[in-house]
mmCIF file as Biopython writes it, N, C-alpha, C and O atoms, coordinates in Angstrom:
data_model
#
loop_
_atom_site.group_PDB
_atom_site.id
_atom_site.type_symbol
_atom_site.label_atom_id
_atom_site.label_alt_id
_atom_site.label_comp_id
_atom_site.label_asym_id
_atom_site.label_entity_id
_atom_site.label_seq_id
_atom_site.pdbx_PDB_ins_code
_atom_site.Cartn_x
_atom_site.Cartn_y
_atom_site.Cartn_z
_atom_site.occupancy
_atom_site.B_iso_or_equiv
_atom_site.auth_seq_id
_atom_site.auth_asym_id
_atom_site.pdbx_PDB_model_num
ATOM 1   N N  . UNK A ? 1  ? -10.915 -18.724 8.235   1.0 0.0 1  A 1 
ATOM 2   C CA . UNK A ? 1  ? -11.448 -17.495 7.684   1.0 0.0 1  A 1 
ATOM 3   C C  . UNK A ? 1  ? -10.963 -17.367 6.240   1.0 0.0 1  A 1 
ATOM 4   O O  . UNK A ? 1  ? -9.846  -17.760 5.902   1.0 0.0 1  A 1 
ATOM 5   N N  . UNK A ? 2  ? -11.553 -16.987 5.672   1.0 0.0 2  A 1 
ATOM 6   C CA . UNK A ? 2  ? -11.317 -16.757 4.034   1.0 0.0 2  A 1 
ATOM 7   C C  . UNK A ? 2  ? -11.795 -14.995 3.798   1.0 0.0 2  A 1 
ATOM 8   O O  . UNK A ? 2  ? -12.787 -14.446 4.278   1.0 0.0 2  A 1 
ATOM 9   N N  . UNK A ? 3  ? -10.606 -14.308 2.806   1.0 0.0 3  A 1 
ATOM 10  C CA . UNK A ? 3  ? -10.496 -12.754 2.514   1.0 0.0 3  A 1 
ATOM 11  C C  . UNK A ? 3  ? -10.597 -13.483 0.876   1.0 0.0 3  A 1 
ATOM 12  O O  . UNK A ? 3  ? -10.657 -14.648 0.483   1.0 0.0 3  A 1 
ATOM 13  N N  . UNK A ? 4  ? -10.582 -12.134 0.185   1.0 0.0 4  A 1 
ATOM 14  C CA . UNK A ? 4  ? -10.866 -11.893 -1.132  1.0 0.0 4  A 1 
ATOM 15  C C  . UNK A ? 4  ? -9.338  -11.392 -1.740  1.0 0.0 4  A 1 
ATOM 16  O O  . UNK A ? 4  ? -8.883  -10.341 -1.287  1.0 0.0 4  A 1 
ATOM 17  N N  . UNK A ? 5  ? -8.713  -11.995 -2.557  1.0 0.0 5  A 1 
ATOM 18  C CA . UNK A ? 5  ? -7.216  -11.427 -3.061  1.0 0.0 5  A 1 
ATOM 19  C C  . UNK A ? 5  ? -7.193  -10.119 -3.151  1.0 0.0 5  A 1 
ATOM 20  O O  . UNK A ? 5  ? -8.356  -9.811  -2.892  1.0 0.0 5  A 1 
ATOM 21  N N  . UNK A ? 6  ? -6.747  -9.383  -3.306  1.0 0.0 6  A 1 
ATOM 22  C CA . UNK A ? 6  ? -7.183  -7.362  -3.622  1.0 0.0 6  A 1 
ATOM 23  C C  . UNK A ? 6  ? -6.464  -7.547  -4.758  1.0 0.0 6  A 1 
ATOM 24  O O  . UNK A ? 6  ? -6.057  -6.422  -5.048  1.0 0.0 6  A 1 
ATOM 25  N N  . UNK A ? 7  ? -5.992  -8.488  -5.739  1.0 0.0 7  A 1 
ATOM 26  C CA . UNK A ? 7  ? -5.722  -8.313  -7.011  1.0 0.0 7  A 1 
ATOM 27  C C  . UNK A ? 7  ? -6.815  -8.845  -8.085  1.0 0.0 7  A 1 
ATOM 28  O O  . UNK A ? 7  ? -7.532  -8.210  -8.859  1.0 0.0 7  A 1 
ATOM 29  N N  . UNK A ? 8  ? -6.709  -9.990  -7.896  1.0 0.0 8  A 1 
ATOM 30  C CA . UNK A ? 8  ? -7.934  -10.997 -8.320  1.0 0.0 8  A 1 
ATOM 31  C C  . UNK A ? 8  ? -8.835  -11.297 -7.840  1.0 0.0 8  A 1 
ATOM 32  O O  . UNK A ? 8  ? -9.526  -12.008 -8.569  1.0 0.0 8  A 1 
ATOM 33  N N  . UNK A ? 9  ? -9.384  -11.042 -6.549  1.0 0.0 9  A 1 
ATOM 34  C CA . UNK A ? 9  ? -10.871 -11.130 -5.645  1.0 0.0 9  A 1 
ATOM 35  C C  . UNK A ? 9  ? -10.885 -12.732 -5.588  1.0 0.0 9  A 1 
ATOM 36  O O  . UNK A ? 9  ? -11.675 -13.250 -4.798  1.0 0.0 9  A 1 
ATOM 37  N N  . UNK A ? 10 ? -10.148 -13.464 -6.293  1.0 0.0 10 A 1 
ATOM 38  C CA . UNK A ? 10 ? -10.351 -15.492 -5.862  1.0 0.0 10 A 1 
ATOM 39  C C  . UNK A ? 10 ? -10.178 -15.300 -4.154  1.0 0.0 10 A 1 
ATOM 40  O O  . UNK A ? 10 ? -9.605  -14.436 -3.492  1.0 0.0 10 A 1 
ATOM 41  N N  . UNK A ? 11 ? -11.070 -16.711 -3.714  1.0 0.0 11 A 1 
ATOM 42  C CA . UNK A ? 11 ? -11.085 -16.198 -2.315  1.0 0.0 11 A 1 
ATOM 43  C C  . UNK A ? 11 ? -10.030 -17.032 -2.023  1.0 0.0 11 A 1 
ATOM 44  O O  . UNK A ? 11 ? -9.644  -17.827 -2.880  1.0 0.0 11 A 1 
ATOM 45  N N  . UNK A ? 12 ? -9.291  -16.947 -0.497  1.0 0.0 12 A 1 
ATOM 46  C CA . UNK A ? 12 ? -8.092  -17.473 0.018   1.0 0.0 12 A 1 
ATOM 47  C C  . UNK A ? 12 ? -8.201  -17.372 1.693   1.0 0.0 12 A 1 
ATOM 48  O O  . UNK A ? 12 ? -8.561  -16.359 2.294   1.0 0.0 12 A 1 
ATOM 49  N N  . UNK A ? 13 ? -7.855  -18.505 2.246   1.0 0.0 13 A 1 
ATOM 50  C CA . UNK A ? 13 ? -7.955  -19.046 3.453   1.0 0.0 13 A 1 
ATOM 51  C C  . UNK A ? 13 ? -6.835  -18.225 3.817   1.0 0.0 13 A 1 
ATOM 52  O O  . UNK A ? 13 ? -5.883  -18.089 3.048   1.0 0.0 13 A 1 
ATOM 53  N N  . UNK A ? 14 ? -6.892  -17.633 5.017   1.0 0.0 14 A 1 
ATOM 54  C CA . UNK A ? 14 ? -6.168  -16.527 5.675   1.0 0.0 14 A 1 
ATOM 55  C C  . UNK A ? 14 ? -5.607  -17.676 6.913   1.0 0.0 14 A 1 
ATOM 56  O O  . UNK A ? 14 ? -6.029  -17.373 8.029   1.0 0.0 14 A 1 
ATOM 57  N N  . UNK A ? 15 ? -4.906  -18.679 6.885   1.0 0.0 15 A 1 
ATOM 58  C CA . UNK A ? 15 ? -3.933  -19.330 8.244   1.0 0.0 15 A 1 
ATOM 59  C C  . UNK A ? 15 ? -2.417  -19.189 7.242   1.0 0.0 15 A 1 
ATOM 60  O O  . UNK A ? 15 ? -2.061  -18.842 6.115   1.0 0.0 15 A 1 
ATOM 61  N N  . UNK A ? 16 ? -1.742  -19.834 8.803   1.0 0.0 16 A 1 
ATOM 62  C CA . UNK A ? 16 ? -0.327  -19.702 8.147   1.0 0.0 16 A 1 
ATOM 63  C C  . UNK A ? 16 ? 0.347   -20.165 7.167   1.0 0.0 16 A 1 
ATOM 64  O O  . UNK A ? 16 ? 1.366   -19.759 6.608   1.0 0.0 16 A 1 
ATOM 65  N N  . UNK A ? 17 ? -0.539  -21.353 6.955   1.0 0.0 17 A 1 
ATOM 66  C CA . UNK A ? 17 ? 0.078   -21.835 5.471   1.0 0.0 17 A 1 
ATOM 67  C C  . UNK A ? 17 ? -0.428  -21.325 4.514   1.0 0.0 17 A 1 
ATOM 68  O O  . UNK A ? 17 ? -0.377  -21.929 3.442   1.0 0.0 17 A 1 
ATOM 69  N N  . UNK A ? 18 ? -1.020  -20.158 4.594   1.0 0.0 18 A 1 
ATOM 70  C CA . UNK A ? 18 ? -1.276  -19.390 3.353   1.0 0.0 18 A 1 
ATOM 71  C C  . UNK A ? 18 ? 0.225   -18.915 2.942   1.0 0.0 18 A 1 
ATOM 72  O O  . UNK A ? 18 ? 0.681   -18.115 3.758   1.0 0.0 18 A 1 
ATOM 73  N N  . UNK A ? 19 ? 0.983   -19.184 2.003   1.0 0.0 19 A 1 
ATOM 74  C CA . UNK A ? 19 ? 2.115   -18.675 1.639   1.0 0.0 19 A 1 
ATOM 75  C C  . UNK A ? 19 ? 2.207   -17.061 1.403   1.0 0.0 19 A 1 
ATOM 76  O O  . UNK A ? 19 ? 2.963   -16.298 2.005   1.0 0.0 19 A 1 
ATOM 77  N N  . UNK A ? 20 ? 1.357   -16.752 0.490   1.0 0.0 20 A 1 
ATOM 78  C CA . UNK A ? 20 ? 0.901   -15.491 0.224   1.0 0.0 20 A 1 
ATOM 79  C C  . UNK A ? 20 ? 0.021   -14.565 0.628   1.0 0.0 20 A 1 
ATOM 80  O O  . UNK A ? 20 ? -0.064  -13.423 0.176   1.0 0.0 20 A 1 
ATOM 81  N N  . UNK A ? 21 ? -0.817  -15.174 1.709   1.0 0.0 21 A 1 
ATOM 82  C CA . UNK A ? 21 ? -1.990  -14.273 1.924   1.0 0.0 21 A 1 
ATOM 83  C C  . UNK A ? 21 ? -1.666  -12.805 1.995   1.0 0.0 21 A 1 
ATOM 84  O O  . UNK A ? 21 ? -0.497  -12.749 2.376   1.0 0.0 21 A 1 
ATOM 85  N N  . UNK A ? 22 ? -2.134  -11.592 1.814   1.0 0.0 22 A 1 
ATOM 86  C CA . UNK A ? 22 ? -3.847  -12.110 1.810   1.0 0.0 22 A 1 
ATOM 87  C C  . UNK A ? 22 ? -3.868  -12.015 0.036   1.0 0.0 22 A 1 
ATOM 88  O O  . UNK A ? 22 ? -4.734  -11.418 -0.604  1.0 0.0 22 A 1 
ATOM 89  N N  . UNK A ? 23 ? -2.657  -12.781 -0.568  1.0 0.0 23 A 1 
ATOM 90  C CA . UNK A ? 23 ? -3.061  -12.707 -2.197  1.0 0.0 23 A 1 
ATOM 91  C C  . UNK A ? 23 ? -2.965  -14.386 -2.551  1.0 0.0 23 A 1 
ATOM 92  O O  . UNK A ? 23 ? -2.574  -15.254 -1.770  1.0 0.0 23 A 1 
ATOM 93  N N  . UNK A ? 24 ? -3.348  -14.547 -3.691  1.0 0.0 24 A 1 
ATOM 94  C CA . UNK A ? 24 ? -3.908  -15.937 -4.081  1.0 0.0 24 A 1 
ATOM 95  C C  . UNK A ? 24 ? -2.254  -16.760 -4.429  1.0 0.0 24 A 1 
ATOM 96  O O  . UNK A ? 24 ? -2.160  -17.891 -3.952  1.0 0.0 24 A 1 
ATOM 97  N N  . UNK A ? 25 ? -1.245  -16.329 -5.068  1.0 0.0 25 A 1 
ATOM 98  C CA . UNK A ? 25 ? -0.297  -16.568 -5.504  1.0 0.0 25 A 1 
ATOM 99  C C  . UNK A ? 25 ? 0.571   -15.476 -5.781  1.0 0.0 25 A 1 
ATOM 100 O O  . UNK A ? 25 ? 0.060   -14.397 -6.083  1.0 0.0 25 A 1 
ATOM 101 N N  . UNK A ? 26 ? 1.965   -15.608 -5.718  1.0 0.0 26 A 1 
ATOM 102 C CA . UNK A ? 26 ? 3.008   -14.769 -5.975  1.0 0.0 26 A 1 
ATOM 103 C C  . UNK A ? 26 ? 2.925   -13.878 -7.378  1.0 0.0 26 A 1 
ATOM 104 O O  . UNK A ? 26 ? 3.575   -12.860 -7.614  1.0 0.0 26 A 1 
ATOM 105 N N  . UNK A ? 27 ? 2.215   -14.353 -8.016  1.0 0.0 27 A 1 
ATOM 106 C CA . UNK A ? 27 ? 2.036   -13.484 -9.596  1.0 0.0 27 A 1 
ATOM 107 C C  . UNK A ? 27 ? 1.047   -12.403 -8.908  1.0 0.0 27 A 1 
ATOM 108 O O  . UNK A ? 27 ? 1.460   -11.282 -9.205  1.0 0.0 27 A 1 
ATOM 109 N N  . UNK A ? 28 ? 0.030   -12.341 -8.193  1.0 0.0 28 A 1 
ATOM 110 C CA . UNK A ? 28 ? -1.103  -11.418 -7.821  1.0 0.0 28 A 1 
ATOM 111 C C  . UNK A ? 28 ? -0.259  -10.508 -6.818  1.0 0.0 28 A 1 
ATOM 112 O O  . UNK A ? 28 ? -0.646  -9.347  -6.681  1.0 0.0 28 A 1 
ATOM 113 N N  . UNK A ? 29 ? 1.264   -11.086 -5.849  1.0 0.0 29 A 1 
ATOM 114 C CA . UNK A ? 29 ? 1.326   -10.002 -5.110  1.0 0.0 29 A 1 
ATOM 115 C C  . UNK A ? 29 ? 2.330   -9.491  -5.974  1.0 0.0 29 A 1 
ATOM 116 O O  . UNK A ? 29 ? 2.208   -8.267  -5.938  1.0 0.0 29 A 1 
ATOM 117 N N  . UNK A ? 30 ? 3.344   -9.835  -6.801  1.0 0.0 30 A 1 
ATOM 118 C CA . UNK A ? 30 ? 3.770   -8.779  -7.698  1.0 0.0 30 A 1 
ATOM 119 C C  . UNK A ? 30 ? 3.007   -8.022  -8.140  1.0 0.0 30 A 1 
ATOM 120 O O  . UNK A ? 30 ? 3.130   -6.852  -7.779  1.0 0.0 30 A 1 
ATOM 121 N N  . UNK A ? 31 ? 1.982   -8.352  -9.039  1.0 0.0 31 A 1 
ATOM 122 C CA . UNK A ? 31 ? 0.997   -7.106  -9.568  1.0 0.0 31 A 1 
ATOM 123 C C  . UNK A ? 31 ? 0.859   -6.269  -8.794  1.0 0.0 31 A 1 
ATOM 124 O O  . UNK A ? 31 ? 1.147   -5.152  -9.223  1.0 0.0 31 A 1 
ATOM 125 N N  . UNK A ? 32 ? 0.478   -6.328  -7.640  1.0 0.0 32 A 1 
ATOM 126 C CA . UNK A ? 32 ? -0.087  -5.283  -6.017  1.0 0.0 32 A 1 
ATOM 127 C C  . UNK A ? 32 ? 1.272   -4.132  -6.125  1.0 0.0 32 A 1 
ATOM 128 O O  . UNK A ? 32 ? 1.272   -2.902  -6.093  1.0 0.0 32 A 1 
ATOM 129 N N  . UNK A ? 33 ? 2.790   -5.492  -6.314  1.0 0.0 33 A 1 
ATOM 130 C CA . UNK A ? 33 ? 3.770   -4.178  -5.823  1.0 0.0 33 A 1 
ATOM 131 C C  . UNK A ? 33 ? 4.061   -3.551  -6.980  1.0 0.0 33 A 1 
ATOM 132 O O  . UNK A ? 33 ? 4.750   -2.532  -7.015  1.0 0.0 33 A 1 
ATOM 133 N N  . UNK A ? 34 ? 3.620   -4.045  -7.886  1.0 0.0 34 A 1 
ATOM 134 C CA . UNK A ? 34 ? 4.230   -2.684  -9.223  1.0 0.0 34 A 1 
ATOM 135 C C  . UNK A ? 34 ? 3.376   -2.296  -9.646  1.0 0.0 34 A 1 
ATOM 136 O O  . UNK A ? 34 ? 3.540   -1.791  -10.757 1.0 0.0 34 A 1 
ATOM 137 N N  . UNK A ? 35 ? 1.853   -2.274  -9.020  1.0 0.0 35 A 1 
ATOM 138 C CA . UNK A ? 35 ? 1.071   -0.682  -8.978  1.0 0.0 35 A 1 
ATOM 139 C C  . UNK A ? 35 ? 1.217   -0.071  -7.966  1.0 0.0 35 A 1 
ATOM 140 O O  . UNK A ? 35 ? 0.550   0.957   -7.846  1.0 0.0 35 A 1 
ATOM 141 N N  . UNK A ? 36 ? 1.809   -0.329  -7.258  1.0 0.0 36 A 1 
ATOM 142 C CA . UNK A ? 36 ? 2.321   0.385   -5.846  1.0 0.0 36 A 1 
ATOM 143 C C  . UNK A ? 36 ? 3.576   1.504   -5.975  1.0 0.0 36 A 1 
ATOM 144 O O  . UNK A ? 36 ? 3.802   2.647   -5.577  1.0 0.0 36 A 1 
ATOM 145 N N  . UNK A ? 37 ? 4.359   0.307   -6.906  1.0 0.0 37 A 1 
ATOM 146 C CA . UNK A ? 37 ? 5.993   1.419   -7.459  1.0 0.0 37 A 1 
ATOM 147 C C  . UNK A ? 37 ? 5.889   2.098   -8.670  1.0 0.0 37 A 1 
ATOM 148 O O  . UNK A ? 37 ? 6.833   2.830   -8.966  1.0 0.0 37 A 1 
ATOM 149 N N  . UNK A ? 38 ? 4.825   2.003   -9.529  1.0 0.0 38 A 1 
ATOM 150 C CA . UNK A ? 38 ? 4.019   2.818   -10.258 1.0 0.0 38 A 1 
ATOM 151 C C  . UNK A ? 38 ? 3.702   3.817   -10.151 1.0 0.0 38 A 1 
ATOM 152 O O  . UNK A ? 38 ? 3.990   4.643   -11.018 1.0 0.0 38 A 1 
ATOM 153 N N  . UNK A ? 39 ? 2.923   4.178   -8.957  1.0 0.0 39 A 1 
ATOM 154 C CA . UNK A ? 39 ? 2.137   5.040   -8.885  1.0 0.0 39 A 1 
ATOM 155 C C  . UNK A ? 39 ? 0.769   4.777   -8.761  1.0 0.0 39 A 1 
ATOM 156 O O  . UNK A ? 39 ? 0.082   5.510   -8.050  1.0 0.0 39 A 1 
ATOM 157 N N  . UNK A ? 40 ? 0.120   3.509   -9.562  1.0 0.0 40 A 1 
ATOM 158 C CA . UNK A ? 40 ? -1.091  3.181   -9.545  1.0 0.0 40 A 1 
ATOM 159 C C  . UNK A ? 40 ? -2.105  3.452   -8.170  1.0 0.0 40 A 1 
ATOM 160 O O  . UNK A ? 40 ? -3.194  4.013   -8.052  1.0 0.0 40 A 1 
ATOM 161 N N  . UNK A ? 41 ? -1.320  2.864   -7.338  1.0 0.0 41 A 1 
ATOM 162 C CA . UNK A ? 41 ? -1.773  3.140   -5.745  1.0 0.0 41 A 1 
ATOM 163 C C  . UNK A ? 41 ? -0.828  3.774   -5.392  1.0 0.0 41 A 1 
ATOM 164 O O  . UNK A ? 41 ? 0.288   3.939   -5.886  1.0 0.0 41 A 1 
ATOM 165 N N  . UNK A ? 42 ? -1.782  4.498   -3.623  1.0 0.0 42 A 1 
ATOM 166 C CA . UNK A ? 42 ? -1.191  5.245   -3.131  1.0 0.0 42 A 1 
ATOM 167 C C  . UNK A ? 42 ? -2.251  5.403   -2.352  1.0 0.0 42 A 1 
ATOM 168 O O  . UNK A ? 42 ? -3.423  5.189   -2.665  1.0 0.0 42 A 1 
ATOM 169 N N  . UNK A ? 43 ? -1.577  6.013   -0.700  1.0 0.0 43 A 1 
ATOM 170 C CA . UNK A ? 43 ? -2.403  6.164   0.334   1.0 0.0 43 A 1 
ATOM 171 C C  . UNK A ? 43 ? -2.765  7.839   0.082   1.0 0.0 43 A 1 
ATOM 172 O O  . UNK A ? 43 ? -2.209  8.519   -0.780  1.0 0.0 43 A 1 
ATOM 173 N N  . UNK A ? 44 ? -3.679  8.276   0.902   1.0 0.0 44 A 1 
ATOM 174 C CA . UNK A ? 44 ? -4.396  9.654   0.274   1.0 0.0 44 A 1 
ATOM 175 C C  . UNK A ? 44 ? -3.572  10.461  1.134   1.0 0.0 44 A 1 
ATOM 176 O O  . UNK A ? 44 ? -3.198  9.736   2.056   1.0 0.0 44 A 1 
ATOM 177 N N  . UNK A ? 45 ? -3.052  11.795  1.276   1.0 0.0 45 A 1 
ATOM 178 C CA . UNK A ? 45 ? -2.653  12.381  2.389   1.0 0.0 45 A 1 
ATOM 179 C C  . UNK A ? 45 ? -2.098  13.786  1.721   1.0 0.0 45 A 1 
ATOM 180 O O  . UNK A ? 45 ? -2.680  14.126  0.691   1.0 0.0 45 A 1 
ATOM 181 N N  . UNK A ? 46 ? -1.174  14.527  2.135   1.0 0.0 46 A 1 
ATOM 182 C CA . UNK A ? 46 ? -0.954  16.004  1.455   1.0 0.0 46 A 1 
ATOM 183 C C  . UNK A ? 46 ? 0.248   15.275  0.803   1.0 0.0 46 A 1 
ATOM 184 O O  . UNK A ? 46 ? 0.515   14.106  1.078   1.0 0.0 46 A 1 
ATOM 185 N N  . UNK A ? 47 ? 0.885   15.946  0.017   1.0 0.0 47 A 1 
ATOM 186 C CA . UNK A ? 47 ? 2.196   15.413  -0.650  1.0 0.0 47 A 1 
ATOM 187 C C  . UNK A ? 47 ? 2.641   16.232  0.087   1.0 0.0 47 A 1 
ATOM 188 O O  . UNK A ? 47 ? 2.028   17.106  0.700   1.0 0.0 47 A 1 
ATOM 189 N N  . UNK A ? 48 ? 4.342   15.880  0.071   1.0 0.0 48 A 1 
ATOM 190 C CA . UNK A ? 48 ? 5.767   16.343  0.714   1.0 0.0 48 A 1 
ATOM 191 C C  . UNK A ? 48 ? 6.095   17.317  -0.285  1.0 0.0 48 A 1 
ATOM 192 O O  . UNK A ? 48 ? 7.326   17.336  -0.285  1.0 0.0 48 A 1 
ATOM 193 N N  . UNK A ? 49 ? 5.666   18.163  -1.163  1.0 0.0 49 A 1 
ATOM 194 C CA . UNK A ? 49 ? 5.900   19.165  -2.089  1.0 0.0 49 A 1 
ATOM 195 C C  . UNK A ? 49 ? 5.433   20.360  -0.535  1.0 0.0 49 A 1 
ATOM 196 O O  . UNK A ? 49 ? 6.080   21.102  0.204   1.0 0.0 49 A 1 
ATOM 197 N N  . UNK A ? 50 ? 3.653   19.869  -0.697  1.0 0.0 50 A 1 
ATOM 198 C CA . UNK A ? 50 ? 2.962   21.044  0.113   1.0 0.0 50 A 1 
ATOM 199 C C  . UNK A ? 50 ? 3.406   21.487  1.468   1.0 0.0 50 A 1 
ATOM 200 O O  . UNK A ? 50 ? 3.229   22.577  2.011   1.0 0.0 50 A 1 
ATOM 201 N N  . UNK A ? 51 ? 4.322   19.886  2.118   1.0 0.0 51 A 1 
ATOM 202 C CA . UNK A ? 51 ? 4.771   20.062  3.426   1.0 0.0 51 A 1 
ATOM 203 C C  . UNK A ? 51 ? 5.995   20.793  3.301   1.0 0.0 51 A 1 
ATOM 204 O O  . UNK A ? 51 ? 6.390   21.542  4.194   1.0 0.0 51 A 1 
ATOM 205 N N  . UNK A ? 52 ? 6.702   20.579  2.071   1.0 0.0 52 A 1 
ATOM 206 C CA . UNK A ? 52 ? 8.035   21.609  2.224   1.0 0.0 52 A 1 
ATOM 207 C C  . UNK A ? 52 ? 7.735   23.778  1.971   1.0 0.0 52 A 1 
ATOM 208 O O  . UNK A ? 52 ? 8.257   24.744  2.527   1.0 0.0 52 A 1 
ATOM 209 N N  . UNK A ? 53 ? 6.812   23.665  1.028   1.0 0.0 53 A 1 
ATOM 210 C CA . UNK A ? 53 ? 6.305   24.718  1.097   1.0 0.0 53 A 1 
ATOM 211 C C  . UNK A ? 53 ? 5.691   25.483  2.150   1.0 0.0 53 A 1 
ATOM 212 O O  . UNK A ? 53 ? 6.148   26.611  2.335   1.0 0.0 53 A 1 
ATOM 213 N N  . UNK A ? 54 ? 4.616   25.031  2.974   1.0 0.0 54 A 1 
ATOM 214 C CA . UNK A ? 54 ? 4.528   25.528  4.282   1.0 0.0 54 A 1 
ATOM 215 C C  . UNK A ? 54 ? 5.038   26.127  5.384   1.0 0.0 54 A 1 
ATOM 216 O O  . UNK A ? 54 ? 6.212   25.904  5.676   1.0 0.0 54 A 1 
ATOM 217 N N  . UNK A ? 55 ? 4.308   26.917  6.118   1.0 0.0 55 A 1 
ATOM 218 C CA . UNK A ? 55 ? 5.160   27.567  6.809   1.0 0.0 55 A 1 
ATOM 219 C C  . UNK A ? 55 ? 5.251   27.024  7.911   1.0 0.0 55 A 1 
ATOM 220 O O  . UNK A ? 55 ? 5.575   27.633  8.931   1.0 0.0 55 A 1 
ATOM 221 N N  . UNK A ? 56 ? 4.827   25.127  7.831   1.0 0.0 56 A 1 
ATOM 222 C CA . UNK A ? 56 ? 4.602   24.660  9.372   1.0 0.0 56 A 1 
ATOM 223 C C  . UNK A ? 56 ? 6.033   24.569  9.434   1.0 0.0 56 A 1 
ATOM 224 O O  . UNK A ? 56 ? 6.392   25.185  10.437  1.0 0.0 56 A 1 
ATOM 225 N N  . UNK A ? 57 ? 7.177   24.003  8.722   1.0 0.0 57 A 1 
ATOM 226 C CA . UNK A ? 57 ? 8.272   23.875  8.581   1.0 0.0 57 A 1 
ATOM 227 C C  . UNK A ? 57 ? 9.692   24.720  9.521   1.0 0.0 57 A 1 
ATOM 228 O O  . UNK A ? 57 ? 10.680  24.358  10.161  1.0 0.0 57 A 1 
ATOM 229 N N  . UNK A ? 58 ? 9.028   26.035  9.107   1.0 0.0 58 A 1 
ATOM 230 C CA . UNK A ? 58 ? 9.554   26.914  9.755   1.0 0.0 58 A 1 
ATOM 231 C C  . UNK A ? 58 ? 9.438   26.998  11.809  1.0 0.0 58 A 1 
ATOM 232 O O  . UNK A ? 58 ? 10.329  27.303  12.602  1.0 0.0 58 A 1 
ATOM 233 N N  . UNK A ? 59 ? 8.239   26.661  12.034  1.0 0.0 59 A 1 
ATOM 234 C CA . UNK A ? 59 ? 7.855   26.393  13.476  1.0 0.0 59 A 1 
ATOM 235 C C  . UNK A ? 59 ? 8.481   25.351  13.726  1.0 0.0 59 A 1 
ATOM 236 O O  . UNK A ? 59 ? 9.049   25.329  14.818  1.0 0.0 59 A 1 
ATOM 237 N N  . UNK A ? 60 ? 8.599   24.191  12.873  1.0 0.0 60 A 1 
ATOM 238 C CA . UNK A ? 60 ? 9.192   22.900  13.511  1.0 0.0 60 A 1 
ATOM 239 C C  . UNK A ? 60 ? 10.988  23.267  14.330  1.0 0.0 60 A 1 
ATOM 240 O O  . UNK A ? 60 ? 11.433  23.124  15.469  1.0 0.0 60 A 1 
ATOM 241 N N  . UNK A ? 61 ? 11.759  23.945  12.587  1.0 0.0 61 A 1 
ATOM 242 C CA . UNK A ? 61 ? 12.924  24.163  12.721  1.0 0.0 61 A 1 
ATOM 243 C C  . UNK A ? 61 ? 13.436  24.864  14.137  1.0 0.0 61 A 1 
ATOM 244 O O  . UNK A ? 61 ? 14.193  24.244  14.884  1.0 0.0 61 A 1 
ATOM 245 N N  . UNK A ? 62 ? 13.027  26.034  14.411  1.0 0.0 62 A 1 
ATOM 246 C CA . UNK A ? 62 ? 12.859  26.849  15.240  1.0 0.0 62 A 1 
ATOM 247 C C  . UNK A ? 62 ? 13.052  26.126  16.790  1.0 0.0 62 A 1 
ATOM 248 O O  . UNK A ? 62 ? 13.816  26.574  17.644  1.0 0.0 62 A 1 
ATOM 249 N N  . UNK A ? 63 ? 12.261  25.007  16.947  1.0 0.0 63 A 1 
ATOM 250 C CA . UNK A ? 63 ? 12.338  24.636  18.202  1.0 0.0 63 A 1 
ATOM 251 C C  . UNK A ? 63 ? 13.397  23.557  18.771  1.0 0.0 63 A 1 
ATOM 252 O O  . UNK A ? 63 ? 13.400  23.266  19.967  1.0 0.0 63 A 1 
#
C-alpha cells in the first residue's frame, strides 16, 4: 500500500521497512513536529481557558 507524506505529498510504501512512514524521510517528519510545537497545527476542540472558566468544573469538583 502506498499513502501520500502529509508534509511533501511524495508517495511512500506504508510496510515496516518504511523507516519513517507515513513521512518520506526524517527532514519531512521534523517539519510535521515543529508545526505541531508551533502552533501551526492543532486538533479542533474548546481550549482549556473555556474549560477552566465554566461552570462544568464546579459539578465535576463537587462529586
Amino acid at each position: 500500500m502506498e499513502v501520500k507524506c502529509p508534509t511533501c505529498g511524495k508517495s511512500v510504501r506504508w510496510e515496516k521497512e518504511s523507516k519513517f512512514r507515513p513521512f518520506c524521510s526524517d527532514r519531512c517528519k521534523l517539519i510535521d513536529l515543529g508545526e505541531w510545537a508551533s502552533g501551526g497545527r492543532a486538533i479542533p476542540g474548546d481550549s482549556l481557558e473555556d474549560d477552566l472558566m465554566s461552570g462544568d468544573l464546579n459539578s465535576i469538583q463537587s462529586h
